[in-house]
C-alpha positions in Angstrom: 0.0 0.0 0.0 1.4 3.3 -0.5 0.2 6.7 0.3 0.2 10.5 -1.2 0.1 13.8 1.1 -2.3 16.1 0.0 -3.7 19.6 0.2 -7.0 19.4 2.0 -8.0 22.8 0.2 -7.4 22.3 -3.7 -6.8 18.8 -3.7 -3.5 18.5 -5.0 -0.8 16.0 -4.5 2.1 18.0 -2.5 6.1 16.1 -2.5 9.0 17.3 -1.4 11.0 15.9 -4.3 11.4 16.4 -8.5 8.5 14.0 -9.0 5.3 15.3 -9.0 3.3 12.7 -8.2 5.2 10.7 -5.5 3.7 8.2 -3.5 5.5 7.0 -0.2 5.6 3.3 0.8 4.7 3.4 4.3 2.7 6.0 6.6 5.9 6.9 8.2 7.6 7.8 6.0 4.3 10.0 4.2 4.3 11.5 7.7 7.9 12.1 7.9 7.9 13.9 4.8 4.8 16.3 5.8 6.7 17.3 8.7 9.2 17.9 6.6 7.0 20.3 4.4 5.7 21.5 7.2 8.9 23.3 8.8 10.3 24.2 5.5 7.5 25.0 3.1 5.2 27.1 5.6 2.6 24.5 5.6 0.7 24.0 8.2 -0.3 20.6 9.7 -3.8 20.9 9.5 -3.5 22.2 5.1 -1.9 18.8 4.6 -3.2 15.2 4.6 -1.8 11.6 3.6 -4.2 9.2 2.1 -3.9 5.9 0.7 -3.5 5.9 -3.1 -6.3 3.4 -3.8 -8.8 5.5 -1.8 -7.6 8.9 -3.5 -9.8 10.5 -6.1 -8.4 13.3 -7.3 -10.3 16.7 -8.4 -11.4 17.6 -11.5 -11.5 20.8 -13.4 -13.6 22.1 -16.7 -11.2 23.6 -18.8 -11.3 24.8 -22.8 -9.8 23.0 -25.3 -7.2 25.8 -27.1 -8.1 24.5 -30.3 -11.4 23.6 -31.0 -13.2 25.5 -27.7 -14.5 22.4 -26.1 -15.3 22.0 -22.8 -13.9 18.9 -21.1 -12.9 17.7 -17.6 -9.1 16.8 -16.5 -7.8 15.6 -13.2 -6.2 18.6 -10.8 -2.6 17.2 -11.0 -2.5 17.4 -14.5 0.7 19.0 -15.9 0.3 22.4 -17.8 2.3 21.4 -20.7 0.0 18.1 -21.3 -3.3 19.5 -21.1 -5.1 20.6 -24.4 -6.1 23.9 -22.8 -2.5 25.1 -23.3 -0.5 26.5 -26.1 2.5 24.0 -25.0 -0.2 21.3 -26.0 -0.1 22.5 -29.2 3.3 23.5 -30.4 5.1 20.5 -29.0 
């Protein structure tokens, strides 16, 4: 089982490292990390929770589609440059 730390408020997957999207093996070390965050990011402990990634739903947005002017939902964590609503989309 591993586990994500989140932001209670927008729902957003929060690390500490270069991956976006890390998940931590065990609680302790998900709680480790969020104390971590915590005394170096200006979190507080009450903004941030862990949950376990097969409980996790993650948010999602409306956005437009750049090109064609669709409407169309996409997951919260989605990276700028791989969502269709921006011109990095487009002109990779």
């Amino acid at each position: 089982m591993s586990y994500y730390i989140i932001a209670k408020n927008t729902g957003l997957i929060v690390t500490d490292g270069p991956t976006r999207t890390r998940a931590y093996n065990t609680f302790g070390a998900a709680k480790a990390t969020r104390t971590r965050l915590c005394n170096k990011s200006g979190w507080s402990i009450n903004e941030l929770d862990i949950v376990d990634t097969q409980t996790y739903q993650a948010k999602m947005v409306t956005r437009t589609n750049l090109m064609s002017g669709a409407e169309f939902q996409e997951d919260v964590n989605t990276p700028y440059f791989c969502s269709p609503s921006s011109e990095t989309y487009w002109s990779m």
